[in-house]
C-alpha positions as CSV (number, residue, x, y, z in Angstrom):
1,X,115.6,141.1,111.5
2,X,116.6,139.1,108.2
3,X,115.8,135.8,108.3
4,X,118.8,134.1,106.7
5,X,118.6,132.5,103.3
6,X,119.7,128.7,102.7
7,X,119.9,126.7,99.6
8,X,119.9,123.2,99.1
9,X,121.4,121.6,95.6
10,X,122.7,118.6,93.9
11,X,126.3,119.6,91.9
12,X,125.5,119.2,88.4
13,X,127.8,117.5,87.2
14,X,127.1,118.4,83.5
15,X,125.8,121.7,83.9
16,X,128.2,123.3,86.4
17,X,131.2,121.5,84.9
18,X,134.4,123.4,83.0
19,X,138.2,124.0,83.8
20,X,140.6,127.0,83.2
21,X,139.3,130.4,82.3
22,X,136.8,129.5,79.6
23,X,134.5,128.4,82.5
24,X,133.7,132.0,83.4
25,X,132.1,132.7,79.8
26,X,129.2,129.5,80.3
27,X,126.6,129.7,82.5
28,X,126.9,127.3,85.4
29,X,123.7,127.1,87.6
30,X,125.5,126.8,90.8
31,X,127.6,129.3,90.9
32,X,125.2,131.8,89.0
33,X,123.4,131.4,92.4
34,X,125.6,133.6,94.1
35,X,125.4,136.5,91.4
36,X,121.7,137.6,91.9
37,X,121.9,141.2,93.9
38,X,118.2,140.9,94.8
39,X,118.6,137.3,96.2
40,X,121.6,136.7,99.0
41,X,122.9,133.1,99.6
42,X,123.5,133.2,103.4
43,X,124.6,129.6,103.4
44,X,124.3,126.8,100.4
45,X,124.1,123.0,101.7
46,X,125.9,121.1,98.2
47,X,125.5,117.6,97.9
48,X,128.2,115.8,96.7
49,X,129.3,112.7,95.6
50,X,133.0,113.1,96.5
51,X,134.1,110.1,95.5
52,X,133.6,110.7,91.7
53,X,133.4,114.5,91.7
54,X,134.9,116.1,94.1
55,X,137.7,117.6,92.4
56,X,134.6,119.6,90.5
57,X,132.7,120.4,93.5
58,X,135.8,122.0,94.5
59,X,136.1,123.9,91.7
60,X,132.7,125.2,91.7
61,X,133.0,125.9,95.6
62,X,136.2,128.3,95.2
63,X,134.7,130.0,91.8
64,X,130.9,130.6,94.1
65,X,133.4,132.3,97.3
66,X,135.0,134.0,95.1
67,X,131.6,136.0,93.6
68,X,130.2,135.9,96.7
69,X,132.4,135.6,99.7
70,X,129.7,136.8,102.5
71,X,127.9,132.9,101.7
72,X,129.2,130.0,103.2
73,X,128.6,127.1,101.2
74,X,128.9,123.2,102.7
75,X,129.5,120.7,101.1
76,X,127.8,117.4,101.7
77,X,129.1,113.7,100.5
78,X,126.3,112.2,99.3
79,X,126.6,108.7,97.2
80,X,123.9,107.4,95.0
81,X,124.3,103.8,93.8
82,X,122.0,104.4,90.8
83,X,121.1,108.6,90.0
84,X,117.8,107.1,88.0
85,X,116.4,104.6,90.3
86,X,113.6,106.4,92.1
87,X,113.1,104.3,95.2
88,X,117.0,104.6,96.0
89,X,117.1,108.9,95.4
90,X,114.1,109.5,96.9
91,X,114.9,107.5,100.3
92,X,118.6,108.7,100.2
93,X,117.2,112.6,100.1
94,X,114.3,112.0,102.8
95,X,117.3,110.5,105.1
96,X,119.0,113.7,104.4
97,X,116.2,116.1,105.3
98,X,115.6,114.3,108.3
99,X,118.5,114.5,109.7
100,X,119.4,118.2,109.0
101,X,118.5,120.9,112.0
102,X,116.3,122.8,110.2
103,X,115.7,126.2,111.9
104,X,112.5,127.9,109.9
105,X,111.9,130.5,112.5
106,X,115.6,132.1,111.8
107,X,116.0,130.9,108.0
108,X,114.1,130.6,105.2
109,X,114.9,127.8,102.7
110,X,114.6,127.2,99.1
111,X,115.5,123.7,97.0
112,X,117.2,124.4,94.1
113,X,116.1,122.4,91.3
114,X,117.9,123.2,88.2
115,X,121.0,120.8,88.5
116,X,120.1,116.9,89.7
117,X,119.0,114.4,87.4
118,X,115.3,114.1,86.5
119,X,115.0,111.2,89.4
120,X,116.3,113.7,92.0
121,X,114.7,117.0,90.7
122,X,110.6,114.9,91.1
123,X,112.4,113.6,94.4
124,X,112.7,117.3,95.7
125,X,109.6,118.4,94.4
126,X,108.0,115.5,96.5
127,X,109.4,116.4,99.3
128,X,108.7,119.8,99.1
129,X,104.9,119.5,98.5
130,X,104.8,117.1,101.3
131,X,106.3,119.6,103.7
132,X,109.0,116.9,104.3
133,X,111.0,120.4,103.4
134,X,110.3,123.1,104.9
135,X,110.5,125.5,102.3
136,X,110.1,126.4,98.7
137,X,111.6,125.6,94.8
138,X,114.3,128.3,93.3
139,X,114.4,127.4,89.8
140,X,117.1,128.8,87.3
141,X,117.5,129.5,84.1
142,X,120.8,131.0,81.7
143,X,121.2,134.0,79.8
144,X,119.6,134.7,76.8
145,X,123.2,135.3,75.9
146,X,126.2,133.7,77.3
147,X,128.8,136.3,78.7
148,X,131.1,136.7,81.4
149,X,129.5,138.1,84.6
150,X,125.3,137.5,83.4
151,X,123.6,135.2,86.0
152,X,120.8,134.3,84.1
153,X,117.5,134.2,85.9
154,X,115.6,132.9,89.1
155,X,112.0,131.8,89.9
156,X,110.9,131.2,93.6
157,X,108.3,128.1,93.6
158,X,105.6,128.3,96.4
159,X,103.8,124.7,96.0
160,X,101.2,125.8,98.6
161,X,98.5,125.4,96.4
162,X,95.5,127.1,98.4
163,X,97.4,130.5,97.4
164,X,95.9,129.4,94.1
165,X,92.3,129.7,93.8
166,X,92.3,128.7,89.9
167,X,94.6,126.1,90.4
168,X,92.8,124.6,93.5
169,X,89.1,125.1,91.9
170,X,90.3,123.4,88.6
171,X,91.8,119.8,91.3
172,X,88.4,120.5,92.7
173,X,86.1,120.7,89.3
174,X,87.9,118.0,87.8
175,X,87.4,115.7,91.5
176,X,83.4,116.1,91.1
177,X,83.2,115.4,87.1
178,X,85.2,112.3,87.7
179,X,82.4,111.7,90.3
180,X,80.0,112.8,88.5
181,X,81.2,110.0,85.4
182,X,81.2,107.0,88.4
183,X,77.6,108.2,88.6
184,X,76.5,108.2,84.7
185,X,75.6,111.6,84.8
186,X,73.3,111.1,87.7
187,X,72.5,113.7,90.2
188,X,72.0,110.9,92.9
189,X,70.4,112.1,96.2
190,X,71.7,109.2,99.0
191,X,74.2,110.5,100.7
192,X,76.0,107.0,102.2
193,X,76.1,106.3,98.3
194,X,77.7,109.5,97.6
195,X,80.0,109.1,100.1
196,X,80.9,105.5,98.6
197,X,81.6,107.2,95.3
198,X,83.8,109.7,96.3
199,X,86.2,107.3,97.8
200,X,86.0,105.0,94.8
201,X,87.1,107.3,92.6
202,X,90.1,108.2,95.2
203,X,91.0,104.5,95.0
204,X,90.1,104.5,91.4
205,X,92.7,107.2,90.3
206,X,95.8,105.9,92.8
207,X,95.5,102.0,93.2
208,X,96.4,99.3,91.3
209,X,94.9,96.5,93.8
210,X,91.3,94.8,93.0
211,X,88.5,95.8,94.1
212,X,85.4,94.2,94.9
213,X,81.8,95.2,94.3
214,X,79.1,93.5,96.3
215,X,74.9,93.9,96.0
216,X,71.9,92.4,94.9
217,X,71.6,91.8,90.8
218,X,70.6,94.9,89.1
219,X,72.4,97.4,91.4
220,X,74.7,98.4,88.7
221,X,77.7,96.7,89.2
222,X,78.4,96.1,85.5
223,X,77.8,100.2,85.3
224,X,80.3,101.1,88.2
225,X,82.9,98.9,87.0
226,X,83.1,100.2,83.2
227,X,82.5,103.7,84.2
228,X,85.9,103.2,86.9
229,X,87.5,101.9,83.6
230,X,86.4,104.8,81.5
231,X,88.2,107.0,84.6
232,X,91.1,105.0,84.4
233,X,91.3,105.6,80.6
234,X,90.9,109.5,80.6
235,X,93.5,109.4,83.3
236,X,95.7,107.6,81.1
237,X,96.4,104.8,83.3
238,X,95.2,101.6,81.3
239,X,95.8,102.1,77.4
240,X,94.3,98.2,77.3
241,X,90.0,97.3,77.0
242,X,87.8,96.6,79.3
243,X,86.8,93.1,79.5
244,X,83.1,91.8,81.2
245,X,83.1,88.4,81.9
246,X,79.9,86.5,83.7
247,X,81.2,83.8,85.8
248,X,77.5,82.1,86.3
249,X,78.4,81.0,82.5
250,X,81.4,79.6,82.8
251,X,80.5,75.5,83.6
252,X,82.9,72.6,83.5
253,X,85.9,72.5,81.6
254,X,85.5,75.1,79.1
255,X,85.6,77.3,82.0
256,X,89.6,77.0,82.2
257,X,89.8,78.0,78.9
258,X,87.9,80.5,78.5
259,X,89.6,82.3,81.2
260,X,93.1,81.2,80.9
261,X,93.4,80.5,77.5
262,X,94.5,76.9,75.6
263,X,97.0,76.0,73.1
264,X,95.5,74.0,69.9
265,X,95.1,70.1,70.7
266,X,94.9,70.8,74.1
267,X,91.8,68.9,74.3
268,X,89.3,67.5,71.9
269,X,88.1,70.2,69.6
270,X,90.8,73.0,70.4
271,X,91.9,73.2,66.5
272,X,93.7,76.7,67.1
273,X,94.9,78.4,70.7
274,X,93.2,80.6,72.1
275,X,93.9,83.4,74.2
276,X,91.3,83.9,77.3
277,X,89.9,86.5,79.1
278,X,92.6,87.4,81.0
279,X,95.4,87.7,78.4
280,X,92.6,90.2,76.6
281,X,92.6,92.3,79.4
282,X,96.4,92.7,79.3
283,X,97.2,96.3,80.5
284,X,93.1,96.7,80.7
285,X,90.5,96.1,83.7
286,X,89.4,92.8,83.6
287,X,85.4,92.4,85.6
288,X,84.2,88.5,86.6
289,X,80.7,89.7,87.6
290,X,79.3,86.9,89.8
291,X,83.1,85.6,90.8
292,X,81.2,83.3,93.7
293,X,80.3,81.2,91.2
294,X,84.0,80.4,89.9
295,X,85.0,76.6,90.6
296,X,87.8,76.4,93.4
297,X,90.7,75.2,90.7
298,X,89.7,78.2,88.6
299,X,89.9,80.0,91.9
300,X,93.6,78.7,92.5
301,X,94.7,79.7,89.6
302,X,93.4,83.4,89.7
303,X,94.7,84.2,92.8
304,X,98.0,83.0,90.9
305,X,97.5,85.4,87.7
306,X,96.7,88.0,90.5
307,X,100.1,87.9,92.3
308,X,102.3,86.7,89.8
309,X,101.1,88.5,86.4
310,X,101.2,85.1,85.6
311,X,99.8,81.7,84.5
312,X,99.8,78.3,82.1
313,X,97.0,78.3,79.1
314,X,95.4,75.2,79.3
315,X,97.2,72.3,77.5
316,X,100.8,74.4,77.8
317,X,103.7,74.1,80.0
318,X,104.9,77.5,79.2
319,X,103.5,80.6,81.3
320,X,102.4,83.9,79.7
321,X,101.9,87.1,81.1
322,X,99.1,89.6,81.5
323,X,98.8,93.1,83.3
324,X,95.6,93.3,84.2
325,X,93.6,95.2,87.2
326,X,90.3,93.2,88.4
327,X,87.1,94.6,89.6
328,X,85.0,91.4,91.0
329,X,81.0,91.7,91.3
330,X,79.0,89.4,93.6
331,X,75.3,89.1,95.1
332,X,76.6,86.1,97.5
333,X,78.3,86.5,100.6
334,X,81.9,85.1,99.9
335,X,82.8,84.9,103.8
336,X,80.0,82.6,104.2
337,X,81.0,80.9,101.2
338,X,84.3,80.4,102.3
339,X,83.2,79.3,105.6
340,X,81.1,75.9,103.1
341,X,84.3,75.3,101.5
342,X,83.0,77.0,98.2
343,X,85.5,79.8,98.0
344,X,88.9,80.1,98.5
345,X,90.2,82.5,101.6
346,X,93.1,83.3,100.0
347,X,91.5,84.5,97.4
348,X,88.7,86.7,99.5
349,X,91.8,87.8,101.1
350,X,93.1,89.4,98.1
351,X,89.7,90.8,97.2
352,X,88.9,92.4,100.2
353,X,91.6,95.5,99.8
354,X,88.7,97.4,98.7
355,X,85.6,96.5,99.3
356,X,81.8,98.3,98.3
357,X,78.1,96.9,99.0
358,X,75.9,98.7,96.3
359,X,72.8,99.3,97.3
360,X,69.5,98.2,96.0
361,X,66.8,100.9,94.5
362,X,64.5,99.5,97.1
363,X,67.1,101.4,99.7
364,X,67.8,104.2,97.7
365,X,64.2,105.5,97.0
366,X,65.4,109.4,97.2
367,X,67.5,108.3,94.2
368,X,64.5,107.0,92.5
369,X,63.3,110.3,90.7
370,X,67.2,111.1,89.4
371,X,67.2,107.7,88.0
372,X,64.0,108.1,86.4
373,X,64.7,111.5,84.7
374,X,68.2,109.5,83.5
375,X,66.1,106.4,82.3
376,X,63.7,108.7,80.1
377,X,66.4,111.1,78.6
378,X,69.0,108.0,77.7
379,X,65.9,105.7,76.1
380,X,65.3,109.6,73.7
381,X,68.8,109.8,72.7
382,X,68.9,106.4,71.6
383,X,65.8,106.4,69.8
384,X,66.2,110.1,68.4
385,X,62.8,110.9,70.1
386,X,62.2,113.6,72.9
387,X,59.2,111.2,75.4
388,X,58.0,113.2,78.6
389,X,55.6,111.9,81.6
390,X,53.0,114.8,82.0
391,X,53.0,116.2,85.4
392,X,49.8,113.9,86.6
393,X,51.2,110.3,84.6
394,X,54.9,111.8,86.5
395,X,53.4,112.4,90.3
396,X,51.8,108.8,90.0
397,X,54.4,106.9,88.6
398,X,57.0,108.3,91.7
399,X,54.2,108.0,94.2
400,X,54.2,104.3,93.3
401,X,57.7,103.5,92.6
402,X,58.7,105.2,96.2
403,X,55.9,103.5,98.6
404,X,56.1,100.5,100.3
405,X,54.2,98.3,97.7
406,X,56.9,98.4,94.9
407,X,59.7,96.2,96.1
408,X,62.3,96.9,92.8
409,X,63.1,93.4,93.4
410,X,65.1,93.7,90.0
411,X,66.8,97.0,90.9
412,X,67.6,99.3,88.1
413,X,67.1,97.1,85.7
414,X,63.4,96.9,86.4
415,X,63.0,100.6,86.5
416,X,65.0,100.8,83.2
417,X,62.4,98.1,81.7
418,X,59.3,100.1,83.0
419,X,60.5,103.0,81.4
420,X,61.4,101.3,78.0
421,X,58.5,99.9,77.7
422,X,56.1,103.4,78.8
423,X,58.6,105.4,76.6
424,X,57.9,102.7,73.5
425,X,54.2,102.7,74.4
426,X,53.6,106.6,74.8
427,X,51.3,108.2,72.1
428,X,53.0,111.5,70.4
429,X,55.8,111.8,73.2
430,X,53.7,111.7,76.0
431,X,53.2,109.5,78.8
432,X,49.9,109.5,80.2
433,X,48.4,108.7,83.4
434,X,46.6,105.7,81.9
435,X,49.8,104.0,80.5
436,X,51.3,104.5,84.0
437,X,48.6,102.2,85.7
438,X,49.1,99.5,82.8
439,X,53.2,100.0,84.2
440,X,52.2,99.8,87.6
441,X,49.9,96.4,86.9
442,X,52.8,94.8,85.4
443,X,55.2,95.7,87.9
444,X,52.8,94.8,90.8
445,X,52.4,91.4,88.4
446,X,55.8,91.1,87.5
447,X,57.0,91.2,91.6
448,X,54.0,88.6,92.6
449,X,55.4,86.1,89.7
450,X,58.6,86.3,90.8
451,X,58.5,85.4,94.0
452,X,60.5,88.5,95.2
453,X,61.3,87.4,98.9
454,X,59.2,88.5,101.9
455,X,61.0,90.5,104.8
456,X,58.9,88.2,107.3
457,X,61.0,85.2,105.8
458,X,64.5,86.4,107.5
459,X,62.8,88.1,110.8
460,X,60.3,85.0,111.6
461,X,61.5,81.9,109.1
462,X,58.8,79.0,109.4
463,X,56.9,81.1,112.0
464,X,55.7,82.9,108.8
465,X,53.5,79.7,108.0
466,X,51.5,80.2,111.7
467,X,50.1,84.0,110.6
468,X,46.8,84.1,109.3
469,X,46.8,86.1,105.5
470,X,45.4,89.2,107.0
471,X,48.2,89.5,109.9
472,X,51.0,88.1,107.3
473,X,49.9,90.6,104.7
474,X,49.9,94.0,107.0
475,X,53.1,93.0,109.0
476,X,55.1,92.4,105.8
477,X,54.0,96.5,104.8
478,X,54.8,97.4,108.5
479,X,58.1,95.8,108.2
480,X,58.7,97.1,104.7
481,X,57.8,100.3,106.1
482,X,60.5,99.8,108.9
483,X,63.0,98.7,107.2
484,X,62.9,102.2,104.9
485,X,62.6,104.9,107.5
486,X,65.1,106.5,109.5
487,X,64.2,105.8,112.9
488,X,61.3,104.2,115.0
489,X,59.2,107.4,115.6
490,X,59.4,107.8,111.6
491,X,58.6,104.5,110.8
492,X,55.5,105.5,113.5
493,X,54.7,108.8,111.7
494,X,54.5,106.7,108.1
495,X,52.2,104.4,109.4
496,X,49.9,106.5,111.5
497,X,49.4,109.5,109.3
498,X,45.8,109.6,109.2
499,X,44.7,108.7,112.6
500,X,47.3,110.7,114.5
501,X,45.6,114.0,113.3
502,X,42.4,112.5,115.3
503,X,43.8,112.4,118.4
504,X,45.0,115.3,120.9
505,X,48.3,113.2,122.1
506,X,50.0,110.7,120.1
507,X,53.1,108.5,120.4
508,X,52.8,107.0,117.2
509,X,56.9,105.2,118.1
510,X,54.7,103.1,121.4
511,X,52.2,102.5,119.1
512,X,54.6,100.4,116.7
513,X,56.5,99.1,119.4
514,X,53.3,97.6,120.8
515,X,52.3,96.0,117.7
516,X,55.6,94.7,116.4
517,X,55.5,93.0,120.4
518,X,52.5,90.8,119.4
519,X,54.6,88.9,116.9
520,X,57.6,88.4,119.4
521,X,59.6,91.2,117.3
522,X,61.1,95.1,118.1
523,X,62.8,97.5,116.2
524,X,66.3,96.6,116.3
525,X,65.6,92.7,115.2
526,X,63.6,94.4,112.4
527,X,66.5,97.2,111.6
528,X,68.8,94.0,112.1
């Protein structure tokens, strides 16, 4: 059996307007819907404002029964207080829909799309791809020439978009290279990480709202946050720049300024105004690396620019305006720094929509290699000079870089320095297995002189200061050892490698457990 065939449309109220018999020779979308022999109207819903043109709907409801009398065709009063304001359309169509007795199992429905203003025709097609309707797009167009009688032309509009392989694999190509930008290019193996990216560059391509990046200092913060602007830009969503700003160097008064802007005399030494960091990012995406370290009156008054598009330079009574989205990068821990009175709630409050901990190399050691291979090729196209590990120089450097000894304590930006300065160092565009010790020496020195923080000091605190060397020295690898592997038994497998093979049962997990119990400590307060 037929399933019956229903159309819904707006009156156009230019198109399918005319009066006396000159009507018939133009082509009026609406009523040429009733012409087509290979598509019957069984029933066409009309909407209607009656109030202003119902005398036309009229009209065009006697000329479509008189072409085709086996449709019925109901007409629907339907007022729009403004046919261009988005919000008010959209909601009054929805209401519509839901309210109508839809019947897909007997009828099949189509939208027509032709007639409506621009507002109301993206309004349908909305609703259509949301399955709010049940149904498809019917899309006409006129004659190439306008006679009595022609009906022009029709196009049925499936939006079901897995019925369209090319169409699907390009939203799905285009999805992993604006991934793969996020990433620099690099083929990253974490997966928690990769998961993180793919939702930031959801958020990225449909929010406005801040969002805040947290980790330790050299964990590419700076790097996420432009490359989110570059996606931003190639979608077309901020025609403004990109603006970097490092809070830790803002001190004292200038600090106003230099983020708000001042007007000239507005203190000693302001000869001209000035504009700020924030007006500068105006329609741009503004990033205060380090925003813990922001006074609490700057504070105030950022949360103010943030929710009002709005705020006074310093030394003005008059507000300006700036557009900006904000990406804010911190190592601190803002909910403990609002708990000491050093940062605003509020403000964290606004922050916190979307919020990402990056993690440090040290925790990302299957990414280590990736990173590497990125590090070499980037310092060769800068310097126009193709430099290569050979395989031995390659298998120690990784060997090194991925054990528990090398504790990245600066992140990237110490693996980026080690391979500037092998890639400088290396003799006819090779790096050799010698120049990979000297790296190694310097790292291992470089860690030692910095103090990088012990494990031990968060698990045991001043108890660290009871252990003798020895026991301090092979705990902190145990622990280090812990912290990286995936469970206890694999943390036991790492650490008993060599003696396991000697013995015909092993339980290399009771083994650890045993040991981490002479210091008053177990897995989970390790893990913890």
């Amino acid at each position: 059996m037929r399933k019956q065939q229903v159309i819904f449309g707006m009156l156009g109220t230019q198109l399918d307007a005319g009066n006396g018999p000159g009507r018939w020779e133009k082509w009026r979308p609406t009523v040429s819907l009733g012409m087509h022999e290979d598509f019957v109207v069984d029933r066409f819903e009309l909407l209607v404002d009656e109030r202003r043109y119902g005398r036309l709907a009229q009209t065009v409801a006697d000329d479509f029964a008189q072409i085709s009398p086996e449709s019925t065709l109901r007409r629907h009063d339907t007022f729009l207080t403004d046919p261009w304001d988005f919000e008010g359309v959209y909601a009054t169509l929805h209401d519509f829909l839901r309210g109508y007795a839809f019947k897909p199992d007997d009828e099949d429905y189509y939208i027509h799309i032709t007639t409506g203003s621009h507002v109301a025709q993206i309004c349908w097609f909305l609703l259509a791809e949301s399955r709010h309707f049940p149904g498809r797009l019917l899309q006409t167009s006129p004659p190439r020439k306008q006679e009595r009688g022609q009906s022009g032309s029709f196009a049925i509009i499936d939006l079901d978009l897995s019925r369209y392989d090319l169409i699907a694999q390009r939203f799905q190509q285009q999805r992993l290279e604006d991934r793969d930008l996020l990433k620099s290019g690099i083929a990253t193996r974490n997966a928690a990480f990769n998961r993180m990216i793919e939702q930031i560059e959801t958020v990225a391509s449909r929010s406005k709202a801040p969002m805040l990046l947290m980790g330790p200092t050299g964990a590419g913060k700076s790097q996420l946050a432009k490359r989110v602007f570059e996606l931003k830009k190639l979608k077309h969503q901020l025609p403004g720049r990109f603006v970097e700003v490092n809070c830790a160097t803002l001190r004292g008064d200038g600090a106003m300024s230099a983020l708000f802007g001042h007007i000239k005399g507005a203190y000693t030494g302001a000869g001209s105004d000035r504009a700020g960091f924030l007006r500068s990012a105006h329609q741009g995406l503004l990033f205060l690396d380090e925003i813990g370290e922001l006074g609490l009156d700057e504070q105030a008054l950022l949360l103010r620019a943030l929710e009002e598009k709005r705020f006074p330079p310093v030394g003005s009574d008059k507000e300006v305006e700036s557009d900006f989205q904000l990406i804010a990068g911190t190592n601190r821990d803002l909910q403990n720094a609002v708990m000491q009175g050093r940062f605003r709630d509020d403000l964290l409050a606004r922050l916190n929509l979307w919020t990402y901990r990056l993690p440090g190399l040290a925790e990302r050691m299957e990414d280590i290699e990736p990173n590497l291979d990125f590090e070499l090729e980037r310092w060769s196209r800068d310097h126009h000079q193709r430099v290569a590990f050979n395989r031995e120089a390659r298998t120690r450097f990784l060997a090194f870089a991925t054990s528990p000894e090398a504790r990245w304590a600066g992140n990237f930006r110490d693996l980026g320095a080690a391979v500037m300065r092998m890639a400088t160092l290396a003799n006819a565009g090779r790096i050799q297995i010698e120049l990979v010790e000297e790296e190694i020496a310097r790292l291992r020195g470089l860690w030692r002189e910095g103090g990088a923080p012990s494990p031990l000091d968060a698990l045991l605190g001043d108890g660290v200061a009871g252990l003798d060397r020895f026991d301090r020295t092979q705990l902190e690898d145990v622990v280090r050892v812990c912290l990286q592997a995936k469970s206890l038994s694999d943390a036991g497998r790492t650490l008993f490698a060599v003696s396991r093979t000697q013995r015909s049962s092993t339980n290399d997990a009771d083994r650890l457990r045993k040991y981490l119990a002479r210091f008053d400590l177990d897995w989970e307060r390790v893990r913890g």
